[in-house]
C-alpha positions as CSV (number, residue, x, y, z in Angstrom):
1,X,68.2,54.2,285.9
2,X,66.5,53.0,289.0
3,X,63.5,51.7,289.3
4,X,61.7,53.3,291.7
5,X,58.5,52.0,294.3
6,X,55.4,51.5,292.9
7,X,52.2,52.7,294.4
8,X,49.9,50.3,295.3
9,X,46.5,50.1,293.4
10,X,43.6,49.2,295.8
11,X,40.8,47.3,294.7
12,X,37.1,46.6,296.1
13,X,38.3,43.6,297.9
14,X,40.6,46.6,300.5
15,X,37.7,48.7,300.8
16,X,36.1,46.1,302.4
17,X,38.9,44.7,304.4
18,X,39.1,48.4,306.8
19,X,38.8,47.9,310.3
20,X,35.2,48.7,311.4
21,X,34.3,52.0,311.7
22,X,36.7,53.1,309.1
23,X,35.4,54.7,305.6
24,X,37.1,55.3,302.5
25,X,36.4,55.7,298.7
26,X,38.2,54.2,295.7
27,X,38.9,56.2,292.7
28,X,41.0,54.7,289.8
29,X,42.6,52.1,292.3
30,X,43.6,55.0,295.1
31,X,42.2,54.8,298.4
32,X,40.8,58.2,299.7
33,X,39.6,57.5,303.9
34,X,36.6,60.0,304.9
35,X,36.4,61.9,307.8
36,X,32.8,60.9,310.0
37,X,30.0,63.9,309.0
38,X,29.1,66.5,311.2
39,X,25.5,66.7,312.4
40,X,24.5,69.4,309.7
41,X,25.4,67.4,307.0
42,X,24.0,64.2,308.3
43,X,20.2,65.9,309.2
44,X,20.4,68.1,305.3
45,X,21.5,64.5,303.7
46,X,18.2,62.9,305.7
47,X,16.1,65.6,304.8
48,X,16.9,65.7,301.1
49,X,16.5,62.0,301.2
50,X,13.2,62.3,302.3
51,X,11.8,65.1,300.5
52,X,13.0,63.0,296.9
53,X,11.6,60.0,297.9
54,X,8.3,62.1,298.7
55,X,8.5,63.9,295.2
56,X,9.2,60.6,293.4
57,X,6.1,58.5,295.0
58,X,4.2,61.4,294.8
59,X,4.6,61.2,290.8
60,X,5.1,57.0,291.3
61,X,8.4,57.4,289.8
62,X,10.4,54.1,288.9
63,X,13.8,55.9,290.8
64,X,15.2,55.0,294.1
65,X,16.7,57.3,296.4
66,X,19.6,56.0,298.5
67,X,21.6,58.4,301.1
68,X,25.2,57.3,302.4
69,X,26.9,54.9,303.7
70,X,25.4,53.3,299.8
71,X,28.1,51.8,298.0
72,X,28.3,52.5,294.4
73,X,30.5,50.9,292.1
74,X,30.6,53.4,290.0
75,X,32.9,52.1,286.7
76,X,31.2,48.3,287.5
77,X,34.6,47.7,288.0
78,X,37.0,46.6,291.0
79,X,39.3,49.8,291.3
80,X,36.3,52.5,292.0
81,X,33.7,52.8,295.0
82,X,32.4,55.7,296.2
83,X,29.6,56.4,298.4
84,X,27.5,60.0,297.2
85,X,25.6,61.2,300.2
86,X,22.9,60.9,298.1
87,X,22.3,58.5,294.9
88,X,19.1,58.3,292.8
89,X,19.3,55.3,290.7
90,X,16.0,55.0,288.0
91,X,17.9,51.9,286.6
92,X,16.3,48.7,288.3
93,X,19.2,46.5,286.8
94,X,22.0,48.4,287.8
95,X,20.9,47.6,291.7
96,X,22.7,44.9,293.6
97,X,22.2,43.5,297.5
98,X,25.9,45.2,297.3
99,X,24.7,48.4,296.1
100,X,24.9,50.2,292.7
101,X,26.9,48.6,289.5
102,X,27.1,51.6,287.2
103,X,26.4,55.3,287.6
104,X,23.8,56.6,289.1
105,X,21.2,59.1,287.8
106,X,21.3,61.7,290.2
107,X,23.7,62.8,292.7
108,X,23.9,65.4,295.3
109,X,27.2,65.5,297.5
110,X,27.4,67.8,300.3
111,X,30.7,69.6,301.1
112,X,32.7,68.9,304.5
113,X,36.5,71.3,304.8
114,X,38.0,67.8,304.1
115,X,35.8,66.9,300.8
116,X,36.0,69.6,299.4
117,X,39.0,68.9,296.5
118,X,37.4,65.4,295.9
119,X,33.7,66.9,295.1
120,X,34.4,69.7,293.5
121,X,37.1,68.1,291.1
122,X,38.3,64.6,291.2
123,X,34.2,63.4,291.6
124,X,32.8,65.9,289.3
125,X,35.4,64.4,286.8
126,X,34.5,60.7,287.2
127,X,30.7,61.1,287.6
128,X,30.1,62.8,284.5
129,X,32.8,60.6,282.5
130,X,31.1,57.5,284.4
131,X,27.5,58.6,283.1
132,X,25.9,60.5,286.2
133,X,22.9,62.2,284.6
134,X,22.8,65.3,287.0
135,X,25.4,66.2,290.1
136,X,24.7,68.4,292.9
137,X,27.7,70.1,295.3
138,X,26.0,71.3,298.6
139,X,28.4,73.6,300.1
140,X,27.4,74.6,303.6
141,X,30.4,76.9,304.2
142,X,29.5,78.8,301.4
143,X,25.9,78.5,301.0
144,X,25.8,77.4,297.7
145,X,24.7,74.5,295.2
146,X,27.1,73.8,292.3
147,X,24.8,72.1,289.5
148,X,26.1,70.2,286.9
149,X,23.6,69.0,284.3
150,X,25.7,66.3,282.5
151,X,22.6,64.9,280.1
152,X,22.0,68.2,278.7
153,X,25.1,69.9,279.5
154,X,23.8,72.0,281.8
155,X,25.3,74.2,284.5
156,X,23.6,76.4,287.4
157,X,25.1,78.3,290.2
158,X,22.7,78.7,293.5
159,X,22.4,79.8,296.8
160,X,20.9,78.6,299.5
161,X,17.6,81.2,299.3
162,X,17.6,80.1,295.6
163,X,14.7,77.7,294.6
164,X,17.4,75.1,292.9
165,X,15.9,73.0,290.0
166,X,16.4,69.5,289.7
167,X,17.1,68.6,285.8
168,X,15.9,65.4,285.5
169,X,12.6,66.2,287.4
170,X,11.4,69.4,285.2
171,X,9.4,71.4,287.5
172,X,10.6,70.4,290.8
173,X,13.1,72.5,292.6
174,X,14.4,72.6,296.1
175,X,15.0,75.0,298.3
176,X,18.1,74.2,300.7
177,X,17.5,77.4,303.1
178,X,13.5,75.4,304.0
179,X,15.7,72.1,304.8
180,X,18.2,73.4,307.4
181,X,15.1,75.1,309.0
């Protein structure tokens, strides 16, 4: 039998050895690069940053919002990074000057054509094994939010006209339509 080539695994250390400019994620020691967001995605991921931060002084909340490039380190190990478009971490300890070391509470990921098998599957399967509260997929093409409620095993299908409730903040929904206004 011959033995045959074996992948390499990536660590943290790779991730931040790429040239400038260049983005990727780690999942499970496999390096996934990311294509730049369009300008949609970017002004929805500013404007849902803002309207959480808002909600959470508003209530002076403990959580902190972070929108990408955030690195979060998500297994508090070397062979998984990713970075959520959006992360709300209500943990004070689990924040670094690097970022976050653990899961985060909250997070919303907003669909580009190239994302779309990583957020809908191989994300969705490591944030709620990794201890992700709540996870959100925006899909613009579709106009649709994909909630997943991991603390109380929830799970909610929405479109974009839908007021879309936020699980770990009872009483507070979002409505995506009023943000791409």
């Amino acid at each position: 039998m011959r033995d045959l080539p074996q992948e390499k695994l990536y660590t943290i250390d790779d991730i931040y050895e790429l040239p400038d400019g260049e983005r990727a994620e780690l999942i499970d020691g496999r390096l996934y690069f990311m294509a730049p967001p369009n300008r949609i995605h970017q002004r929805l991921v500013s404007k849902l940053n803002h309207i959480l931060v808002r909600h959470i002084e508003e209530k002076s909340g403990s959580c902190e919002v972070y929108p990408a490039p955030f690195a979060v380190f998500l297994n508090a190990d070397e062979k998984t990074y990713v970075e959520p478009d959006i992360s709300v971490i209500c943990e004070k300890d689990k924040l670094t000057d690097k970022g976050c070391n653990g899961a985060p509470d909250f997070i919303i990921e907003i669909v580009s054509p190239s994302s779309q098998h990583m957020d809908c599957y191989v994300k969705l399967f490591k944030y709620r094994t990794a201890g992700v509260r709540e996870y959100w997929i925006v899909n613009l093409q579709q106009n649709s939010v994909t909630v997943y409620g991991f603390e109380h095993d929830t799970y909610g299908a929405y479109t974009f006209e839908d007021a879309v409730p936020i699980d770990i903040y009872p009483e507070f929904t979002i409505h995506i339509r009023e943000l791409l206004k």
